[in-house]
Wavefront OBJ file of the C-alpha trace (Angstrom):
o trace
v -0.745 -8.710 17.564
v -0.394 -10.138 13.948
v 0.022 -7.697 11.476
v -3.062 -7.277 8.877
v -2.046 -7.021 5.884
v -4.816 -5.175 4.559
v -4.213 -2.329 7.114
v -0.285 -2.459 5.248
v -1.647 -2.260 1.771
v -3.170 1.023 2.859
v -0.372 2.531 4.608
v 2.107 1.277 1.885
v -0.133 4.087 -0.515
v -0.159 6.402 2.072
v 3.212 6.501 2.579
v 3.658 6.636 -1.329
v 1.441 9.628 -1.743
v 1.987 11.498 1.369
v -1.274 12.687 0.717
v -4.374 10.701 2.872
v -6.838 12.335 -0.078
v -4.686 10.971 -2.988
v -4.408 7.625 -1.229
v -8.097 7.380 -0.868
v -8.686 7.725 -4.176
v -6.231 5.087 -5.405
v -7.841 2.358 -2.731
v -11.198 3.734 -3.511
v -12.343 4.248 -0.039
v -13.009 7.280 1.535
v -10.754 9.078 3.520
v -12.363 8.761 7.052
v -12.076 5.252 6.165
v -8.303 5.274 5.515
v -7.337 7.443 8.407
v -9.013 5.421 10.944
v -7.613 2.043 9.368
v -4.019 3.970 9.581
v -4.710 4.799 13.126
v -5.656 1.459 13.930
v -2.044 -0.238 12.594
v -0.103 2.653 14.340
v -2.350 1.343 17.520
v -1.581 -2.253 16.345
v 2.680 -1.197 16.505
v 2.160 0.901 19.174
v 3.975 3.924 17.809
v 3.078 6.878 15.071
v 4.062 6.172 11.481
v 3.137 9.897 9.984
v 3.637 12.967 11.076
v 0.702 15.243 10.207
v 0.850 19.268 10.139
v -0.191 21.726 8.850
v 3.254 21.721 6.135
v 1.374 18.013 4.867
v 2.161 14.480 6.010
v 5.631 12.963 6.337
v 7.187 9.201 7.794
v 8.833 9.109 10.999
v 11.160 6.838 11.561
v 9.031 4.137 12.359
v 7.192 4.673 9.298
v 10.194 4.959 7.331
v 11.504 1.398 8.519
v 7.922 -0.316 8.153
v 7.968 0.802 4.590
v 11.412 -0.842 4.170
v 10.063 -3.949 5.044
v 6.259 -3.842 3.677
v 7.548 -4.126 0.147
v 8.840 -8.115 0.780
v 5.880 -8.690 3.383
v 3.685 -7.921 0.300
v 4.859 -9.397 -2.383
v 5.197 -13.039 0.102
v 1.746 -12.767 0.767
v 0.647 -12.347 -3.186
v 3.559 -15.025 -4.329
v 1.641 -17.154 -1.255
v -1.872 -16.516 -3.137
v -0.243 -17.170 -6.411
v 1.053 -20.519 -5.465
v -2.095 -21.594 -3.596
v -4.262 -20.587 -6.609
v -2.043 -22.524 -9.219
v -1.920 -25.902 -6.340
v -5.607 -25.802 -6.570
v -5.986 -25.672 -10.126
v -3.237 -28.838 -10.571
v -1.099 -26.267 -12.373
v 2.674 -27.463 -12.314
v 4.118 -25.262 -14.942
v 6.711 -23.043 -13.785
v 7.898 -19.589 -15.067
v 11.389 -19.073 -15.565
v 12.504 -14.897 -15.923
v 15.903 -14.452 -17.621
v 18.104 -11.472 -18.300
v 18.839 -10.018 -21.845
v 22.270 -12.030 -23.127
v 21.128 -15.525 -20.912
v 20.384 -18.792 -22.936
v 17.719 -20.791 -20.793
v 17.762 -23.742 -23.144
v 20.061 -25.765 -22.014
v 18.579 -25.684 -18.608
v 15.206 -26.435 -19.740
v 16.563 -29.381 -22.116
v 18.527 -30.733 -18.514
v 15.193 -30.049 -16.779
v 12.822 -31.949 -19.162
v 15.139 -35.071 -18.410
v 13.338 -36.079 -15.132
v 10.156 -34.017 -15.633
v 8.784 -34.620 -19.053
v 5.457 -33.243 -18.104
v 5.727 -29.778 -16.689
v 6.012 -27.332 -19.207
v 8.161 -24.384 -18.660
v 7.769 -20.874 -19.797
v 10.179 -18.343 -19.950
v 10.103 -14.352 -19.213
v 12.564 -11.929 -19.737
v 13.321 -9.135 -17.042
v 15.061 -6.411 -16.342
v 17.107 -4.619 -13.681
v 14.482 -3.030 -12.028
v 11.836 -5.628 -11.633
v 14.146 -8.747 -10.744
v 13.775 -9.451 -7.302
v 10.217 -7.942 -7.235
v 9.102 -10.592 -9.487
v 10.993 -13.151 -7.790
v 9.491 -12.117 -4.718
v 5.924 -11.824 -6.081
v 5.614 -15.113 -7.738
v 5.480 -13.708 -11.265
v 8.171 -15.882 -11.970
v 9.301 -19.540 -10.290
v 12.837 -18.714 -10.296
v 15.465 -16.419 -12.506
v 18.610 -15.594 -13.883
v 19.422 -12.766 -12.254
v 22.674 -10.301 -13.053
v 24.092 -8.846 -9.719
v 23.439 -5.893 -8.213
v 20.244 -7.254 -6.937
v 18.383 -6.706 -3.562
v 19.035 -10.182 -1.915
v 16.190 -9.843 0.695
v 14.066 -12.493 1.051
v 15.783 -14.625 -1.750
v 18.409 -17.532 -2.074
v 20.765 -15.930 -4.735
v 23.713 -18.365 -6.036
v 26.419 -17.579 -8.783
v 26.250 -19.224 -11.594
v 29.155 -18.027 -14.329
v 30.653 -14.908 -14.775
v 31.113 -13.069 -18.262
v 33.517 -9.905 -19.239
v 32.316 -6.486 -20.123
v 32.191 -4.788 -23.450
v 31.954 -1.058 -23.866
v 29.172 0.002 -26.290
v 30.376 2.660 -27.973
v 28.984 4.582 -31.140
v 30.348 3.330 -34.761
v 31.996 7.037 -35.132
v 33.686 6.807 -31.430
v 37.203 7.658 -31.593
v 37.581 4.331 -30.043
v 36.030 2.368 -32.301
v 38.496 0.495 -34.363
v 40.618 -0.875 -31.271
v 40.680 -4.600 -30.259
v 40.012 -3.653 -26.826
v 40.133 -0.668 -24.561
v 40.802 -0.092 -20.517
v 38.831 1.715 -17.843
v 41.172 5.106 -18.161
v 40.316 5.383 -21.822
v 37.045 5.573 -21.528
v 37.436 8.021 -18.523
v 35.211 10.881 -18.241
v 32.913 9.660 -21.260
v 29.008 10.953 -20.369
v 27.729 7.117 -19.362
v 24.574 5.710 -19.704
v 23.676 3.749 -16.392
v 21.507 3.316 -13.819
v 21.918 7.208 -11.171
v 23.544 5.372 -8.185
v 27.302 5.057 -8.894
v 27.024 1.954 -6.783
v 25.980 -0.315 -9.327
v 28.398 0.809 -11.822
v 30.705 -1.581 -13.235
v 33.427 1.250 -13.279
v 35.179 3.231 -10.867
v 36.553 5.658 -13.458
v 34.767 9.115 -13.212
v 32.257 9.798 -16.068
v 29.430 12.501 -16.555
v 26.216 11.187 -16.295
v 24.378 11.160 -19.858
v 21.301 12.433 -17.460
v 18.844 9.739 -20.074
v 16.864 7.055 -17.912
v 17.750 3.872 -20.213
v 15.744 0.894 -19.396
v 16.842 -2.742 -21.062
v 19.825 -3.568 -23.963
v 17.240 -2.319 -26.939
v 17.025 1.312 -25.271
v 20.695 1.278 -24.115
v 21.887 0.737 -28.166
v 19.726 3.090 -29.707
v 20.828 5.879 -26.683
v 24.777 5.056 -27.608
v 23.980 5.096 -31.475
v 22.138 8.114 -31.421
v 25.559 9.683 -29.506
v 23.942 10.194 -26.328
v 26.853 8.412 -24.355
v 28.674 5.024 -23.579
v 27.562 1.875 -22.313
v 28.924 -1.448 -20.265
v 27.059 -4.855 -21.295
v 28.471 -8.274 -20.769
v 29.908 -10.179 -23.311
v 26.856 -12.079 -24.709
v 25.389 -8.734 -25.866
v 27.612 -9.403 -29.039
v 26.196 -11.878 -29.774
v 22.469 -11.287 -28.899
v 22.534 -7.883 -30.010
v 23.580 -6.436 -33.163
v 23.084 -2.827 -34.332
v 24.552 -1.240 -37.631
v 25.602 2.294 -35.819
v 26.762 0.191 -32.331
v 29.945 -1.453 -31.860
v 31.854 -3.578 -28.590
v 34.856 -3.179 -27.407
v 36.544 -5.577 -25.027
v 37.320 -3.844 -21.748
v 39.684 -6.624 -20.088
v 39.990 -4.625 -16.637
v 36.391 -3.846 -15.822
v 34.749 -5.966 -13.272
v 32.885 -9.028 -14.663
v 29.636 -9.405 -15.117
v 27.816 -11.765 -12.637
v 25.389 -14.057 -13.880
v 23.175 -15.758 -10.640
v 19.933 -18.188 -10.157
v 17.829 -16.909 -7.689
v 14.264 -18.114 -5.900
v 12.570 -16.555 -3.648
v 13.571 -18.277 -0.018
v 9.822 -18.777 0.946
v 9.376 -20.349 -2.296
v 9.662 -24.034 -1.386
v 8.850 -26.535 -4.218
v 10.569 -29.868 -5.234
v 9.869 -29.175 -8.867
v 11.432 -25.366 -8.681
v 14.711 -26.751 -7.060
v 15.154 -29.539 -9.808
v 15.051 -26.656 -12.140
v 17.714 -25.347 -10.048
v 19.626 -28.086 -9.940
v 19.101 -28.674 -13.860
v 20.332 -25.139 -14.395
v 23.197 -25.692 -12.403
v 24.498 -29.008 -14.360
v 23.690 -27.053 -17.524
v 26.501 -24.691 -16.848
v 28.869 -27.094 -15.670
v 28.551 -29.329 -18.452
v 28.987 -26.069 -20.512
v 32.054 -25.172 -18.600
v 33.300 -28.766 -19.036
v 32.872 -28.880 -23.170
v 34.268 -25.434 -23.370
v 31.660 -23.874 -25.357
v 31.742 -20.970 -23.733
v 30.539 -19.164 -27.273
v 27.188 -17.489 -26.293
v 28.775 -15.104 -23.587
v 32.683 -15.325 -24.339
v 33.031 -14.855 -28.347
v 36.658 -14.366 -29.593
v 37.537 -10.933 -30.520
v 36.695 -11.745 -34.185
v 33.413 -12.708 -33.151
v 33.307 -9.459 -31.949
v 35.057 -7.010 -35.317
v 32.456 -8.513 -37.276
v 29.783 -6.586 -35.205
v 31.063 -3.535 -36.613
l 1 2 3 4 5 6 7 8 9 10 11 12 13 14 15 16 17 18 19 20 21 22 23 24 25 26 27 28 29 30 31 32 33 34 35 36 37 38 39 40 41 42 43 44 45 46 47 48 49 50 51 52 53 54 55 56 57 58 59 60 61 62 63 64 65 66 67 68 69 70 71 72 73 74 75 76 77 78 79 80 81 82 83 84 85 86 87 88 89 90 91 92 93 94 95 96 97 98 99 100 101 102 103 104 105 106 107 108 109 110 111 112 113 114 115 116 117 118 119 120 121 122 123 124 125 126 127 128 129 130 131 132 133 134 135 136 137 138 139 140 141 142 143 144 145 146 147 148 149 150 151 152 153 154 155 156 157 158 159 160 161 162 163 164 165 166 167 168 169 170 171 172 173 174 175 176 177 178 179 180 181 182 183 184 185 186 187 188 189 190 191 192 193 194 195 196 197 198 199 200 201 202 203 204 205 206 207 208 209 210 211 212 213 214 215 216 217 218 219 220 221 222 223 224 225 226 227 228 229 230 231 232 233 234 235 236 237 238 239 240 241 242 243 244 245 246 247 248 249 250 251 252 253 254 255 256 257 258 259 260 261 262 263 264 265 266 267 268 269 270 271 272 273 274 275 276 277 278 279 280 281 282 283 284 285 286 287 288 289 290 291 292 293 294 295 296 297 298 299 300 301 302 303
């Protein structure tokens, strides 16, 4: 039996509440309602998805692993609508989502060469929303900085760029020309809870302060609050009068990627691809590799 998607929606809310009540009210239905519809996709799988006692509601395993896999279901079917709704209208523009530190330009410029007439706009993202939005059809296609969650997406590198360390101006480390991994050891560090996305191996103490995007990540290390990793580019996007970067030669580089959701099949979106592509290489090529590699002058006159 094909899987409604309506039916998903709700248990995707249930299983995010735990609480049938709670979930009614954010679907506005009533509850009856919801439990039967829940009954009816557990029917539909042919196995239970919640366990319900008299301690509350929790996922079995089966519910566990359908929730897993909702997440890219949805956001398919509401890129699908998206796409559908913007075919209908004769809407070719495409939306482009970038990462703080990545010039789009040059793409665009490469882009414009064989299509003239389809505007492009331009979004920027963060960490936490990249391959949702990818996914979703808020944006056409993006440049994405690795980790990401490559489900249901074509991911391919696109340049690499070093690390800095942002440290505060008054940071014993300050003044140096560039630093390693071991002497920034132990430092309280201001990055996303799981260790696995961590450019660093090097123990540190977490700074325990949920920083979202470059702006909140400077104002965290100049208030003294911990130490930071950005890539290179940061320098010279970013300025701050209490913030200054350090090159850390030995940390893992930073990984700069397009990426387009796999379902996401249009001729224009993959010339964009393609444009984005030859915009790098002819970058690479001409050696102006300014915008994400600046000398380490560039980089003492940020302080």
């Amino acid at each position: 039996m094909d899987l409604d998607l309506r039916k998903l929606r709700y248990f995707v809310t249930v299983a995010g509440t735990l609480h049938f009540g709670r979930a009614a009210e954010q679907l506005h239905i009533a509850q009856p309602v919801l439990s039967r519809q829940i009954r009816a996709l557990e029917q539909d799988l042919g196995t239970a998805l919640f366990t319900r006692d008299s301690h509350g509601v929790t996922l079995t395993d089966a519910g566990t692993q359908l929730l897993t896999d909702a997440a890219p279901l949805l956001a398919s079917a509401d890129a699908a609508r998206r796409r559908v709704t913007a075919a209908a209208r004769g809407n070719r523009r495409i939306m482009v989502g970038f990462r703080a530190g990545v010039a789009v330009a040059p793409a665009i410029h490469q882009f414009a060469v064989r299509h003239p007439d389809v505007p492009v706009d331009v979004q920027r993202i963060e960490a936490d929303e990249q391959a949702e939005m990818l996914l979703d059809g808020r944006i056409d296609i993006g440049y994405v900085r690795l980790p990401i969650e490559e489900a249901g997406l074509r991911v391919v590198p696109l340049y690499t760029e070093p690390r800095v360390a942002v440290l505060p101006s008054s940071h014993r480390l300050a003044g140096k020309e560039e630093v390693t991994e071991a002497d920034l050891a132990g430092e309280p560090l201001l990055w996303h809870p799981d260790a696995s996305t961590q450019p660093t191996r090097r123990p540190h103490v977490n700074a325990g302060y949920l920083v979202r995007g470059v702006d909140e990540t400077l104002e965290h290390v100049a208030s003294g609050r911990g130490i930071s990793f950005l890539a290179r580019s940061a320098v010279v996007f970013y300025t701050h009068p209490h913030v200054t970067y350090v090159p850390v030669p030995d940390l893992a580089p930073d990984q700069v990627c397009l990426a387009v959701a796999a379902a996401h099949l249009s001729p224009v979106v993959d010339d964009f691809f393609t444009a984005a592509q030859a915009a790098a290489e002819i970058t690479a090529e001409c050696g102006n590799y300014e915008m994400w590699q600046p000398s380490n002058g560039a980089i003492a006159q940020q302080r």
